[in-house]
LOBA-816358 format. One record per residue: x, y negated, z of N, C-alpha, C, O in turn. Coordinates in steps of 0.02 Angstrom, whole numbers, plus 50000, padded with zeros to 5 digits. Layout:
BEGIN
XYZXYZXYZXYZ;...
//
This chain:
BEGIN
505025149652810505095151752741505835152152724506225147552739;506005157352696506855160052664506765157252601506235158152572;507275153552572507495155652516508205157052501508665155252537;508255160252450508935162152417508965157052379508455155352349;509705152752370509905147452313510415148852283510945148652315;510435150552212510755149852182511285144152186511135138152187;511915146452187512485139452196512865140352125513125145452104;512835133852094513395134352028513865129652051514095127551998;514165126452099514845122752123514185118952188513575118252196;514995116952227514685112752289514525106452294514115105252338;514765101252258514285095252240513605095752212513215091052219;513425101152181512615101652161512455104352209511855105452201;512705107552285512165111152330512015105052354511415104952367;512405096952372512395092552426511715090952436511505092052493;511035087052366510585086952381509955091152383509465089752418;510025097852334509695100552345509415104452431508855105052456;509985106052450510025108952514509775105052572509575107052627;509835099952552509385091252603508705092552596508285094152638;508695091752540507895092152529507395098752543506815097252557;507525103952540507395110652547507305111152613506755112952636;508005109252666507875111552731507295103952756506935105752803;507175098052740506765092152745505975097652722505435097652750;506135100452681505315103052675505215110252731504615111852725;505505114252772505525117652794505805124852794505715129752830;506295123352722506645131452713507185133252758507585129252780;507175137152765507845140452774508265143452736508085148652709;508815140952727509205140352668509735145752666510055145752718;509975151352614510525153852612510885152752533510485153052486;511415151752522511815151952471511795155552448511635160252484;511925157952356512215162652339512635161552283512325161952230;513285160252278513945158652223513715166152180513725171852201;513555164052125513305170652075513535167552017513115163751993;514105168051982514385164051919514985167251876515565165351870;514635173451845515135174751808515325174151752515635178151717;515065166751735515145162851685515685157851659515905155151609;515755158751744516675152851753517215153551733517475158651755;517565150051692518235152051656518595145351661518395139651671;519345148351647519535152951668519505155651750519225151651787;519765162051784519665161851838519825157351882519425154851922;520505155851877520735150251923520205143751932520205140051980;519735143251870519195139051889518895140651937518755137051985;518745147851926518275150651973518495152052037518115153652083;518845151852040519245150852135519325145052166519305144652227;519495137652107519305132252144518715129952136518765124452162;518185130552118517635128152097517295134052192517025130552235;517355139352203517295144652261517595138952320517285135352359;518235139852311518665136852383518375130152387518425127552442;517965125452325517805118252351517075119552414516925116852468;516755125352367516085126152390516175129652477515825129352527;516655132152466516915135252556517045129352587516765128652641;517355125152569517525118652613516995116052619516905115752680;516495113452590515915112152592515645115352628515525112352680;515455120352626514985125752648515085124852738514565124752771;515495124552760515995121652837515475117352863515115119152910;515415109552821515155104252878514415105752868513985102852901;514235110752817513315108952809513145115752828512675118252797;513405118852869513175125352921512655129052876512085128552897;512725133152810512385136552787512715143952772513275144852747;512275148552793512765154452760512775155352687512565151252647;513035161052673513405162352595513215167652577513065171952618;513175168652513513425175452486513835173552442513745168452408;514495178752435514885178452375514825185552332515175190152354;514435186752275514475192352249515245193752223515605189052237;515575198952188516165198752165515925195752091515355195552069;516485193852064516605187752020516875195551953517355199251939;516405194551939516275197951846516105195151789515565194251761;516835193351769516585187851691516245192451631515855189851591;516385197951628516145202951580515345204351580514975205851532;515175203151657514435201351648514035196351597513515197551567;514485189851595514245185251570514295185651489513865184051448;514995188651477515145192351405514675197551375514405197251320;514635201051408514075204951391513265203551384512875207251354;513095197051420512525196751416512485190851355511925189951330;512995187151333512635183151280512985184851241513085179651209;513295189051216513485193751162513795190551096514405189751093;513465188951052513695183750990513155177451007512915174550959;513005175951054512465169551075513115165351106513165164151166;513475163751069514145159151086513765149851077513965144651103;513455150651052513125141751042512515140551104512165144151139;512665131251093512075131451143511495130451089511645128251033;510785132051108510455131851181510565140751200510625142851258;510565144551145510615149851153511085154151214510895159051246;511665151051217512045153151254512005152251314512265156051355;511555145251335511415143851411511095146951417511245151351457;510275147451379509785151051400509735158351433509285160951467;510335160651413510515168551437510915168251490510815171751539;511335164651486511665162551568511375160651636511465163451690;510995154951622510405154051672510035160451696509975162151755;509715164851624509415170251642509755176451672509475179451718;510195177951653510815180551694510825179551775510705184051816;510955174151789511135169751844510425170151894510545172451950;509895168751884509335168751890509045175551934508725176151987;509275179151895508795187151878509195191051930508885195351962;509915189951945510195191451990510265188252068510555190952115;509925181752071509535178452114509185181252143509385183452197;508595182452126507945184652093507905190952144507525190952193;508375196552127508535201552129508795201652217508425202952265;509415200352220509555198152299509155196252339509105197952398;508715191252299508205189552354507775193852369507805196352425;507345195452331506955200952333507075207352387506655209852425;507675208952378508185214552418508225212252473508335216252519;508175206952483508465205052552507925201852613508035200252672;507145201552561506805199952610506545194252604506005192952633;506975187952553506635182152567506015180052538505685184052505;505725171852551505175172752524505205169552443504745169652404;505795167152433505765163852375506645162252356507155161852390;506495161652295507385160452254507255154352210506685154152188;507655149152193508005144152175508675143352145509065148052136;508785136052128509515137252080509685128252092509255123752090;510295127352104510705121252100510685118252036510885112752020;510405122852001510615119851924510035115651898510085112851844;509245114851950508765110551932509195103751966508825099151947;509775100352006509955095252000510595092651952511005088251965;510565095451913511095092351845510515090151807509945092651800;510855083451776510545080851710510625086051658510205088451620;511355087551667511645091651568511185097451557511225101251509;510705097851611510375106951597509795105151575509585099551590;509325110451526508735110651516508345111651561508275117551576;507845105251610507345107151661506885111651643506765116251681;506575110951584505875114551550506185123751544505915129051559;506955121951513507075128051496507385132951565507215138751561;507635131951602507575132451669507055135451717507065140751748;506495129251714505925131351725505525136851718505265139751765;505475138751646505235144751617505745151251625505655156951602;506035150051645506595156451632506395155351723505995159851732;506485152151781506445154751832505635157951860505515161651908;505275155751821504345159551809504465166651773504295172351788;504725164751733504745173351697505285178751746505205184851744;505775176051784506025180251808505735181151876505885185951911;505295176151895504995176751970504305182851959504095186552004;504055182651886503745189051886503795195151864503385199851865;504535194551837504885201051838504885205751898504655211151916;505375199651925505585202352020505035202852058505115204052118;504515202252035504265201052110504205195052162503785195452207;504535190452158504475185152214504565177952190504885176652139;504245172952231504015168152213504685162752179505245164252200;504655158152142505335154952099505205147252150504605146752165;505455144052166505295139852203505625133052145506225132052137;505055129252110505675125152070505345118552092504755117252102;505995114252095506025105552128506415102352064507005103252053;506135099752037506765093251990507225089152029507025083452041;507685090452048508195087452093508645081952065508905077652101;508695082352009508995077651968509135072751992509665070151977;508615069352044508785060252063509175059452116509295053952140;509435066052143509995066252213510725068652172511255069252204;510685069952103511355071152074511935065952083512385067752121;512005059352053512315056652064512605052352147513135049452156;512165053052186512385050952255512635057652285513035057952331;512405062052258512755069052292513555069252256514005068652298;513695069652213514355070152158514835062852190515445062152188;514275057552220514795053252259514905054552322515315050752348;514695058552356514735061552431515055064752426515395064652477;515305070052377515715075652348516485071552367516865071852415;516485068252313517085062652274517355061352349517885063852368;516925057052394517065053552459517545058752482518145057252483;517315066252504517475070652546517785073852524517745079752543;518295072152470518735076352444518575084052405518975088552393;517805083752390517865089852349517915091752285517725087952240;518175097852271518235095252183517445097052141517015101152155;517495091452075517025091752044517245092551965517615088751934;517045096451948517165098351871517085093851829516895088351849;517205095151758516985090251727516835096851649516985095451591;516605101851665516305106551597515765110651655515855110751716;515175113951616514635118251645515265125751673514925128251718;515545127551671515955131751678516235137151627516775140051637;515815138351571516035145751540516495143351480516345137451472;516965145051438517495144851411517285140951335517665137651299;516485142351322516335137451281516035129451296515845124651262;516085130751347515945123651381516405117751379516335111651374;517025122851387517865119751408518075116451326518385111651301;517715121751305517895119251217517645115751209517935110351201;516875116151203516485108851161516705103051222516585097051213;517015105251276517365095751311518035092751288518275087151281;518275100651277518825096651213518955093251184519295088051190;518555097151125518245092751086518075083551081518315078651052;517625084751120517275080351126517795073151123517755067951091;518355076351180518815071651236519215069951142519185064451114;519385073351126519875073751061519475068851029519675063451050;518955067950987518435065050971518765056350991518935052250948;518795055251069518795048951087519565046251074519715040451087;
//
């Protein structure tokens, strides 16, 4: 069994990608994020996941890196939940899509092992786009390998963010940090 995985940085592939190939997939990457800001994020958040990508022998895809995609698709949906929900679906649908194209039997996303994301909302958005496309959504709650993965990360020198990536993310951490 193929699947296509969605990659949003390389400390969230660490456990999903354990567990997947433990159940029998065969695993390919796909860095699909043109949600990341600024770019220079988006080149180290890429170059951590290449270093990574090295000791855990998986191939890749790198689509080209189009933030205007992501601009365009949530339009004045600048708040959350609104603004994730279209990103994910974004992110997803172009998953979805590759996979489909390419043969496999099923598509996935790194982003069912973060706490900060909506599982339910996630969920439903990778069902609705698995019967858009055509092909099966493969979803795991990964959540409980997040934090030992983000310390395997840490160990091995990779970098780990500290915002979801897109430019309102960076703000409401601002914020937040300002706040304390």
């Amino acid at each position: 069994m193929r699947i296509l995985l969605h990659i949003c940085c390389g400390p969230c592939l660490i456990y999903p990608l354990k567990q997947l190939r433990a159940k029998g997939f065969t695993v390919e990457g796909f860095f699909y994020n043109p949600n990341i800001h600024p770019p220079a994020e988006y080149s180290r958040r890429k170059e951590a996941l290449q270093y990574l990508i090295k000791t855990l022998d998986t191939p890749m895809s790198y689509p080209e890196y189009k933030p205007l995609d992501f601009f365009s698709a949530i339009k004045s949906n600048k708040n959350k939940p609104q603004r994730c929900s279209v990103c994910w679906y974004l992110r997803l649908k172009r998953t979805a899509k590759e996979a489909k194209d390419r043969g496999f039997n099923f598509f996935s996303s790194t982003l069912l092992v973060s706490p900060y994301q909506d599982q339910e909302i996630l969920k439903g958005i990778g069902r609705a786009v698995s019967e858009e496309e055509r092909i099966n959504f493969y979803y795991e709650d990964f959540r409980v390998g997040f934090r030992a993965a983000h310390a395997q990360a840490k160990a091995m020198g990779i970098y780990c963010q500290n915002y979801c990536g897109c430019i309102y993310s960076k703000q409401e951490r601002c914020k937040k940090l300002q706040r304390h």
